[in-house]
NULUMVO-101265 format. One record per atom (N, C-alpha, C, CB): x, y, z; atom name; residue in one letter; residue number from 1. Coordinates in nm, 2 decimals, padded with zeros to 4 digits. Each point is the difference from the previous one (the first is absolute). Glycine has a CB too. Layout:
BEGIN
c1;c2;c3;at;aa;i
X;Y;Z;CA;A;NUM;
...
END
This chain:
BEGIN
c1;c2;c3;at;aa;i
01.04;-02.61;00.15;N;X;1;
00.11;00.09;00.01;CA;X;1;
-00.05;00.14;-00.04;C;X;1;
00.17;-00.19;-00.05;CB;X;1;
-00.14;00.29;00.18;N;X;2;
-00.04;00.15;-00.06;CA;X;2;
00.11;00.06;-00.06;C;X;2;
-00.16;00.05;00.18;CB;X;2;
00.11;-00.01;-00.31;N;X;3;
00.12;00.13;-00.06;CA;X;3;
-00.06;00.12;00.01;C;X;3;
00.12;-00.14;-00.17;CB;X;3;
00.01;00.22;00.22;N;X;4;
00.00;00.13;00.06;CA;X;4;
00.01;00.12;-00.07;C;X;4;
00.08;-00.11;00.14;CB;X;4;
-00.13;00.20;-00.18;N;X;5;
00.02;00.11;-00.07;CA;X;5;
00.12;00.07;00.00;C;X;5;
-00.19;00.01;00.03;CB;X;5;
00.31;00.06;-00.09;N;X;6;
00.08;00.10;00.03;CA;X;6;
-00.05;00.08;00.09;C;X;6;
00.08;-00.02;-00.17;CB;X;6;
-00.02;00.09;00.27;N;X;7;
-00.10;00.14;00.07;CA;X;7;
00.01;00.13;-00.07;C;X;7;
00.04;-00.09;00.23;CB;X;7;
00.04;00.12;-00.36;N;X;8;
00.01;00.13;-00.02;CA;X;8;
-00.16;-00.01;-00.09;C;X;8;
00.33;00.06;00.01;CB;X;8;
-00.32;-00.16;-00.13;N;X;9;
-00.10;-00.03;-00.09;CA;X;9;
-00.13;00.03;00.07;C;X;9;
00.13;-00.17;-00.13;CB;X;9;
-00.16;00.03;00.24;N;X;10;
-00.10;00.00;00.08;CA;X;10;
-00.08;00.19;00.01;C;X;10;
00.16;-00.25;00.13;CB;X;10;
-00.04;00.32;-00.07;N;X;11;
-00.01;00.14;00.07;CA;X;11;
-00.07;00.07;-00.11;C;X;11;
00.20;00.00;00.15;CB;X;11;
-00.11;00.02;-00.26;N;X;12;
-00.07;00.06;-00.12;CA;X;12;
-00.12;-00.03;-00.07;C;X;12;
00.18;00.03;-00.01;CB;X;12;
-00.20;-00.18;00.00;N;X;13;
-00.15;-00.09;-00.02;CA;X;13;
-00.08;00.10;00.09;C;X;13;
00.07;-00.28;-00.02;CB;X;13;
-00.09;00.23;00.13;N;X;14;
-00.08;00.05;00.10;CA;X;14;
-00.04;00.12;-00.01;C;X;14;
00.08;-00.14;00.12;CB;X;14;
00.04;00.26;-00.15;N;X;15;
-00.10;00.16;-00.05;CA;X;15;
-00.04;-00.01;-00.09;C;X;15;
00.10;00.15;00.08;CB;X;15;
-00.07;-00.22;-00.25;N;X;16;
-00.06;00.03;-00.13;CA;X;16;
-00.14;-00.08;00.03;C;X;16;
00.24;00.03;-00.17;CB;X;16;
-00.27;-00.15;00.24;N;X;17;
-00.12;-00.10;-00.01;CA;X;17;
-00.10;00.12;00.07;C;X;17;
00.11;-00.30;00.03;CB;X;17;
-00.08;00.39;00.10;N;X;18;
-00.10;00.08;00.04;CA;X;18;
00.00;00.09;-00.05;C;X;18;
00.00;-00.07;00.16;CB;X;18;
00.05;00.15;-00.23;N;X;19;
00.00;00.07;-00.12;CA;X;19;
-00.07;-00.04;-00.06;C;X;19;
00.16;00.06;00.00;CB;X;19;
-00.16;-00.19;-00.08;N;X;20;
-00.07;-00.01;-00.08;CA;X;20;
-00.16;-00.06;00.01;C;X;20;
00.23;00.01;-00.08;CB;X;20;
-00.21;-00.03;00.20;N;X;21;
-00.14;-00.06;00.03;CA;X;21;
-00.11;00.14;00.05;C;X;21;
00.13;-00.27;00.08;CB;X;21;
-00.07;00.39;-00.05;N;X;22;
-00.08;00.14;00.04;CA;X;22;
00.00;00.02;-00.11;C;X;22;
00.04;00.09;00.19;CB;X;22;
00.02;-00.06;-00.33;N;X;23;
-00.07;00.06;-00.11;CA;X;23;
-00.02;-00.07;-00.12;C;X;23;
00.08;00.19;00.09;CB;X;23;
-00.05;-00.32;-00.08;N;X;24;
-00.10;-00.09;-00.07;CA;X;24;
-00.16;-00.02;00.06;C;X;24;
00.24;-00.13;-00.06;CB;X;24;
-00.21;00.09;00.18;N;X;25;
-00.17;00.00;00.04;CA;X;25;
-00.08;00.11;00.02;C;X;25;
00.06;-00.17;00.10;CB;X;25;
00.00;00.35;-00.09;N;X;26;
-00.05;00.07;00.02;CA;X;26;
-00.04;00.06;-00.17;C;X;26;
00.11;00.01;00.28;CB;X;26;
-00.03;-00.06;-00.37;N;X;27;
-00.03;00.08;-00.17;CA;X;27;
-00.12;-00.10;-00.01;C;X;27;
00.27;00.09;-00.16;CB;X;27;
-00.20;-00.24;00.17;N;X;28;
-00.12;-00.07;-00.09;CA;X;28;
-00.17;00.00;00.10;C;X;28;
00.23;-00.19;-00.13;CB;X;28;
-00.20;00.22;00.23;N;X;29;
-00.13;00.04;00.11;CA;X;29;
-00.08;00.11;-00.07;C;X;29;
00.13;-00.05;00.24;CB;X;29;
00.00;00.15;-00.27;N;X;30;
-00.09;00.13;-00.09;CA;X;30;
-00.04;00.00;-00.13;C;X;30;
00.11;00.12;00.12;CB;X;30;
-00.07;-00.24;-00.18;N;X;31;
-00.03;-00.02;-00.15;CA;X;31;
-00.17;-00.10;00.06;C;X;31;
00.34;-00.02;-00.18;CB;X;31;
-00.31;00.02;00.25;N;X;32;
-00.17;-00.11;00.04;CA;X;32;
-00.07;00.10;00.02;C;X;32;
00.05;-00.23;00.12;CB;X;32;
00.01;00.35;00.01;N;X;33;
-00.15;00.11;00.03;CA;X;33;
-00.06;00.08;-00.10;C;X;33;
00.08;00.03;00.19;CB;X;33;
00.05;00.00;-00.27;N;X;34;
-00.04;00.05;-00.18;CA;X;34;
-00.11;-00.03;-00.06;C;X;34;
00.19;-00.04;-00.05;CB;X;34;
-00.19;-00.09;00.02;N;X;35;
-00.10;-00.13;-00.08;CA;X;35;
-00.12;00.02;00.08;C;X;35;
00.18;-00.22;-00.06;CB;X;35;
-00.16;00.23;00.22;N;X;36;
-00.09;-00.03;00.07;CA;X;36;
-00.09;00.18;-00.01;C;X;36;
00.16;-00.24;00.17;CB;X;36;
-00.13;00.31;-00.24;N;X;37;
-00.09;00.12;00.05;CA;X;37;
00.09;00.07;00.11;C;X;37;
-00.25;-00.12;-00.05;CB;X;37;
00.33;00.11;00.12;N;X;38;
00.04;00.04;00.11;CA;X;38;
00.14;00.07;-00.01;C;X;38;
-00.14;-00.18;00.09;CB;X;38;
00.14;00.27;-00.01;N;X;39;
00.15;00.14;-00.02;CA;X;39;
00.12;-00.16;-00.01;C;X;39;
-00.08;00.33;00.25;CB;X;39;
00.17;-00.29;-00.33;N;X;40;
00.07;-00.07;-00.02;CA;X;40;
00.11;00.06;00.12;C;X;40;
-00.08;-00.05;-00.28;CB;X;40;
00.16;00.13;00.30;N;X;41;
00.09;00.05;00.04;CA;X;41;
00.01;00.00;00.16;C;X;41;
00.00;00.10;-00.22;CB;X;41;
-00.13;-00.05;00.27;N;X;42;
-00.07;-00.02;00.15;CA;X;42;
00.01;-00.15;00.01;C;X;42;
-00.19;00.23;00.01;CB;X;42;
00.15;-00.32;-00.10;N;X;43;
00.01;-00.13;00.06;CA;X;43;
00.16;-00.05;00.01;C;X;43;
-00.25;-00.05;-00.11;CB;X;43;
00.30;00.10;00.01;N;X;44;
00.19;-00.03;00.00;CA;X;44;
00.04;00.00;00.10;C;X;44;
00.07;00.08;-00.16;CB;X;44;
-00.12;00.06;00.22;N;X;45;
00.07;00.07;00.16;CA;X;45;
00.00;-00.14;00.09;C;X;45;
-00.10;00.29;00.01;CB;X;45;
-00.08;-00.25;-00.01;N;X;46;
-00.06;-00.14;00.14;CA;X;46;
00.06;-00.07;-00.02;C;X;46;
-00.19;00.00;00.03;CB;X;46;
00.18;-00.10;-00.19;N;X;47;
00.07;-00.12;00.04;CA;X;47;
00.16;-00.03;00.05;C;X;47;
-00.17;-00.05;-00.14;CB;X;47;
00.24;00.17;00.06;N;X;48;
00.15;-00.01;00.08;CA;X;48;
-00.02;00.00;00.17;C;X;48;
00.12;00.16;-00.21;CB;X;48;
-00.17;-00.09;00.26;N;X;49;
-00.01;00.01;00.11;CA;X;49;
-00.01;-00.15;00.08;C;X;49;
-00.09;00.23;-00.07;CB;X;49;
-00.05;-00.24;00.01;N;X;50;
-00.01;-00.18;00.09;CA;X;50;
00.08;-00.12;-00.05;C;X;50;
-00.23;00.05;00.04;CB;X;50;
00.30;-00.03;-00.13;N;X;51;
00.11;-00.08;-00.07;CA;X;51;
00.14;-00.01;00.11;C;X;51;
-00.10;00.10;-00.27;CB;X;51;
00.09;00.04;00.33;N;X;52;
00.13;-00.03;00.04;CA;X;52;
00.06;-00.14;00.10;C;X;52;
-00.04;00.26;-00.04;CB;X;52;
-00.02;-00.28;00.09;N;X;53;
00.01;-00.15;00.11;CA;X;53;
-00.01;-00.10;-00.07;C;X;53;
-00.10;00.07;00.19;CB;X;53;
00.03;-00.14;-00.32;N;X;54;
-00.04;-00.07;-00.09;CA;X;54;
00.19;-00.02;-00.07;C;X;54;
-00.34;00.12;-00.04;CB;X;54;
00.37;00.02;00.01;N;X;55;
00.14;00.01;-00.11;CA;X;55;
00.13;-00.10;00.11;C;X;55;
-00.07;00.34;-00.13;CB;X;55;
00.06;-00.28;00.27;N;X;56;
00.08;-00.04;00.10;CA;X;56;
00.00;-00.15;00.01;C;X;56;
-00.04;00.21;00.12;CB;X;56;
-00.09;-00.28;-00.10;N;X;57;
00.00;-00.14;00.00;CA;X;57;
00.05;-00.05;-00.14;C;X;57;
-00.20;00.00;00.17;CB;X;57;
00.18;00.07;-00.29;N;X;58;
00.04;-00.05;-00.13;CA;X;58;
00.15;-00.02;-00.02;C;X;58;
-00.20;00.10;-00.08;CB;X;58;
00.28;00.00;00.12;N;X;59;
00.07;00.00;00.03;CA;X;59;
00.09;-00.09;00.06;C;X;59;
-00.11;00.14;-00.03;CB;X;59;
00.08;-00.11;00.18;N;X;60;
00.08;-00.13;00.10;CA;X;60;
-00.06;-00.14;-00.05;C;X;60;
00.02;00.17;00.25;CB;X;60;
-00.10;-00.23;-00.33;N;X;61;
00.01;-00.09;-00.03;CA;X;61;
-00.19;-00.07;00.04;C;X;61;
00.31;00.02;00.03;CB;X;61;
-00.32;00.03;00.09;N;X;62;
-00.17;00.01;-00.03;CA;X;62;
-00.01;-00.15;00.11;C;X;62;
-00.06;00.13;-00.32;CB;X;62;
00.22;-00.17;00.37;N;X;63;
-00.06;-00.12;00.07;CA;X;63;
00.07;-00.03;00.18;C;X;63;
-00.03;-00.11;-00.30;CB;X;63;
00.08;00.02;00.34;N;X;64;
00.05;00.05;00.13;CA;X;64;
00.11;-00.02;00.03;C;X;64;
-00.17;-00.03;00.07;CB;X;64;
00.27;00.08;-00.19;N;X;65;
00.13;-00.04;-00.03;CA;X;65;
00.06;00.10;00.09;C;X;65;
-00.01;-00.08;-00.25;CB;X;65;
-00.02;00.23;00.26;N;X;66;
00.02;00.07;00.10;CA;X;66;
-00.03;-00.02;00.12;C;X;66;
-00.01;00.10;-00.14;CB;X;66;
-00.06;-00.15;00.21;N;X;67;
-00.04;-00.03;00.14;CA;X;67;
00.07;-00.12;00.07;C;X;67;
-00.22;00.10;-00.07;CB;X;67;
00.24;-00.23;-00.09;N;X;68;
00.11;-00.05;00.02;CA;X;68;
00.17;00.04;00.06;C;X;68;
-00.18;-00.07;-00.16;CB;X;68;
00.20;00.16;00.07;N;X;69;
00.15;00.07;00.02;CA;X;69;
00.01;00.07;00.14;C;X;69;
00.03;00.07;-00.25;CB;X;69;
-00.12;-00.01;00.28;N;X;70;
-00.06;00.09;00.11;CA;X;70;
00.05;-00.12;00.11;C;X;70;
-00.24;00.16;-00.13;CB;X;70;
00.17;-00.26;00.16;N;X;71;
-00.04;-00.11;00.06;CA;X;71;
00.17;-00.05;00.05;C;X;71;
-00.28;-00.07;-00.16;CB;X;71;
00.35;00.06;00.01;N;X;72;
00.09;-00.05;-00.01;CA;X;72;
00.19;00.08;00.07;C;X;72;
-00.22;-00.11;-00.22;CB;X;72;
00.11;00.23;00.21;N;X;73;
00.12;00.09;00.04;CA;X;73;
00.02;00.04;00.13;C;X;73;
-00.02;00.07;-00.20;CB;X;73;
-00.13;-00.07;00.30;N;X;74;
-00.01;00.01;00.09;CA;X;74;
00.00;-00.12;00.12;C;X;74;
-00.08;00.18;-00.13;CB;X;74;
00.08;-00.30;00.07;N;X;75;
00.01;-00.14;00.06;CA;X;75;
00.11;-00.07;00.02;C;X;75;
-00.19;-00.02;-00.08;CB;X;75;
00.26;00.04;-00.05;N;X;76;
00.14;-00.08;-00.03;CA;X;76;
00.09;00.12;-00.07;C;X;76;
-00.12;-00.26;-00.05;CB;X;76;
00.09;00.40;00.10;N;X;77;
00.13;00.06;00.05;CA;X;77;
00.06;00.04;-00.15;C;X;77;
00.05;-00.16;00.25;CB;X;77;
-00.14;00.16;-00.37;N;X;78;
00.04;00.04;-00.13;CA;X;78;
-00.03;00.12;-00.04;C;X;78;
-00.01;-00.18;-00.03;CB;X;78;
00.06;00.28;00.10;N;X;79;
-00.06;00.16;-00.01;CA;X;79;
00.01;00.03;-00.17;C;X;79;
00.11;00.10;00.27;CB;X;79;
00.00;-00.13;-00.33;N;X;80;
00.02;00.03;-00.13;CA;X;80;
-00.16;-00.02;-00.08;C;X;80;
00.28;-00.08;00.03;CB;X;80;
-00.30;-00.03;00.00;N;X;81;
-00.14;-00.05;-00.11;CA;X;81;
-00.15;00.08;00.07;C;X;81;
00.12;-00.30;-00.07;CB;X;81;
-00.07;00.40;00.20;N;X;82;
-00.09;00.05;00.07;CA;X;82;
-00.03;00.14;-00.09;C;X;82;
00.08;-00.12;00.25;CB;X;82;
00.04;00.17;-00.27;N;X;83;
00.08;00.12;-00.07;CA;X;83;
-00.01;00.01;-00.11;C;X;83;
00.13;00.01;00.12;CB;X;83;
-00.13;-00.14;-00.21;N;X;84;
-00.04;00.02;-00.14;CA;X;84;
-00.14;00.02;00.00;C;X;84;
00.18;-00.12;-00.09;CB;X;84;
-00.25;00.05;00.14;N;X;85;
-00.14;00.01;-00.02;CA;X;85;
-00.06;00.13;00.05;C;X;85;
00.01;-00.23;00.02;CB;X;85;
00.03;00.33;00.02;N;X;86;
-00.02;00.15;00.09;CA;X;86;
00.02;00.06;-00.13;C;X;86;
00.11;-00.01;00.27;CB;X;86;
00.00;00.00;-00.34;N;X;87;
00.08;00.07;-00.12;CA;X;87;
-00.10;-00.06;-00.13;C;X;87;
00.29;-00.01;00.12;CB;X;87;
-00.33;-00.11;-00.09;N;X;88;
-00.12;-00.02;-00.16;CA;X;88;
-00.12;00.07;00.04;C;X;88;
00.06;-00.24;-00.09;CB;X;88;
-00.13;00.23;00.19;N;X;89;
-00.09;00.07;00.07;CA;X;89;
-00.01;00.15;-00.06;C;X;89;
00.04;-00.16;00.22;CB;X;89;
00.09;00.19;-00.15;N;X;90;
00.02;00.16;-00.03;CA;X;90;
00.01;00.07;-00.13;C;X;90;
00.10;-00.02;00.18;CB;X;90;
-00.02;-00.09;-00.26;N;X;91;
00.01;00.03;-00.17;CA;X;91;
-00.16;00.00;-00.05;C;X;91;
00.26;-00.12;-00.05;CB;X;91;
-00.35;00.00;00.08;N;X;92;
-00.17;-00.01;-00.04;CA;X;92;
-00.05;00.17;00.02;C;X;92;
-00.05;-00.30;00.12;CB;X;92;
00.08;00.35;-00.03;N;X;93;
-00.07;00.11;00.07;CA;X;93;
00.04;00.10;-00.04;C;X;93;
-00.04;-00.10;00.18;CB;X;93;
00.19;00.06;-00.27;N;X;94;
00.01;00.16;-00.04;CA;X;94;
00.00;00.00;-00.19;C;X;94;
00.17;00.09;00.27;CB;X;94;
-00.22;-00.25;-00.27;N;X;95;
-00.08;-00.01;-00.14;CA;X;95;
-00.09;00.09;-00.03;C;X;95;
00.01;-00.20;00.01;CB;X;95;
-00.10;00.11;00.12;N;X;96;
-00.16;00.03;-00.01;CA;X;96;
00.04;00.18;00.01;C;X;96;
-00.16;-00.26;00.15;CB;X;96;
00.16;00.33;-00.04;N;X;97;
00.03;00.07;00.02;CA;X;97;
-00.01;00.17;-00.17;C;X;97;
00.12;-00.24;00.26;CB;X;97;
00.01;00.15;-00.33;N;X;98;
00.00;00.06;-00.11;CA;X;98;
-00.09;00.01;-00.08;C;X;98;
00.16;-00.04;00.04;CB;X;98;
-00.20;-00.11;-00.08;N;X;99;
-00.12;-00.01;-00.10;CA;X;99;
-00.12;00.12;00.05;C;X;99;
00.05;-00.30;-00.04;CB;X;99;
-00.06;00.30;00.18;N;X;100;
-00.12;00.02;00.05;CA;X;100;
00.02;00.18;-00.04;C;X;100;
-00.05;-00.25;00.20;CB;X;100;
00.17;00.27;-00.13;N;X;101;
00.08;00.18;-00.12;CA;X;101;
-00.08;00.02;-00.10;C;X;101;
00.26;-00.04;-00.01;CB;X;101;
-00.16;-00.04;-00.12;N;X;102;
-00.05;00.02;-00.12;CA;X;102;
-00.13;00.02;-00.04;C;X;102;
00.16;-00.09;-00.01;CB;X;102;
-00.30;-00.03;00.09;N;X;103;
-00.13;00.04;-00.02;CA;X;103;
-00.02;00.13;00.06;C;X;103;
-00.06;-00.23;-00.01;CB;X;103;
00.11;00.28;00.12;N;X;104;
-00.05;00.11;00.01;CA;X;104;
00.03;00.12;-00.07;C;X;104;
00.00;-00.10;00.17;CB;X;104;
00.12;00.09;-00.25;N;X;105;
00.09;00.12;-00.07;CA;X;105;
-00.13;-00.06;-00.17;C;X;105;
00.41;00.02;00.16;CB;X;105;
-00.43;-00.11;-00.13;N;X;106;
-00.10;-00.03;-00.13;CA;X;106;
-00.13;00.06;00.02;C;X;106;
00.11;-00.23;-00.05;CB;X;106;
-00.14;00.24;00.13;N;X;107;
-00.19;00.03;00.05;CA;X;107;
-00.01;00.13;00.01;C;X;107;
-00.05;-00.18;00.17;CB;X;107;
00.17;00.22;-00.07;N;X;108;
-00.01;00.12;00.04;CA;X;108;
-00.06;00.02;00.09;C;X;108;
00.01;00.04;-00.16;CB;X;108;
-00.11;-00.14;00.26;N;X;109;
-00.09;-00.03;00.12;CA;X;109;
00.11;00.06;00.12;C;X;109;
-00.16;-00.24;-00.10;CB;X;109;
00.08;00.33;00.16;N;X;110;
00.08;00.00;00.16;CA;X;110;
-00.02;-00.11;00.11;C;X;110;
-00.03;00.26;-00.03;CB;X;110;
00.18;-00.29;00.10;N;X;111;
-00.02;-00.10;00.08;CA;X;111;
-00.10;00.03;00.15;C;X;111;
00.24;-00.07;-00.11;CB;X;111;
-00.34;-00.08;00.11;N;X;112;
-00.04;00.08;00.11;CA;X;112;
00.06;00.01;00.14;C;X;112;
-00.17;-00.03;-00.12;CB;X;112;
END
């Protein structure tokens, strides 16, 4: 038996987890280039950067629960579970999105 998330919770999960997965992995990345001899802050940037698609899968769940709904919405006519999943998608992206902000308003690095 699958149990189902609320969708409002779900929604809000999904921006704080990519949020938190762009500037948890991009501080503690820079606390390593630190240690490592290496510009701390230039590495924050980079890694936000390649984090961002990483945050999205963390997010939506990381497995094929989405492709499922997808599958499910376009086969058997359940647009709703097509539409939520567009809407978690979109909340992930404007996590990441933010986190990825803040590193920059943190660095100070111009985007390239």
């Amino acid at each position: 038996m699958e149990v189902k998330e609320a969708f409002i919770p779900a929604f809000i999960n999904s921006y704080f987890i990519a949020l938190g997965v762009i500037l948890g992995g991009s501080i503690v990345g820079g606390i390593g280039a630190y240690l490592a001899g290496e510009p701390p802050l230039s590495t924050i940037y980079s890694l936000a950067n390649r984090l961002k698609i990483w945050a999205l899968v963390a997010a939506i769940g990381g497995t094929f629960d989405a492709f499922s709904s997808f599958e499910r919405g376009f086969f058997e006519g359940e647009t709703r579970d097509v539409i939520k999943q567009v809407l978690l998608i979109i909340s992930a992206m404007g996590g990441a999105q933010t986190g990825w902000l803040l590193i920059l308003w943190l660095t100070q690095e111009t985007p390239e």
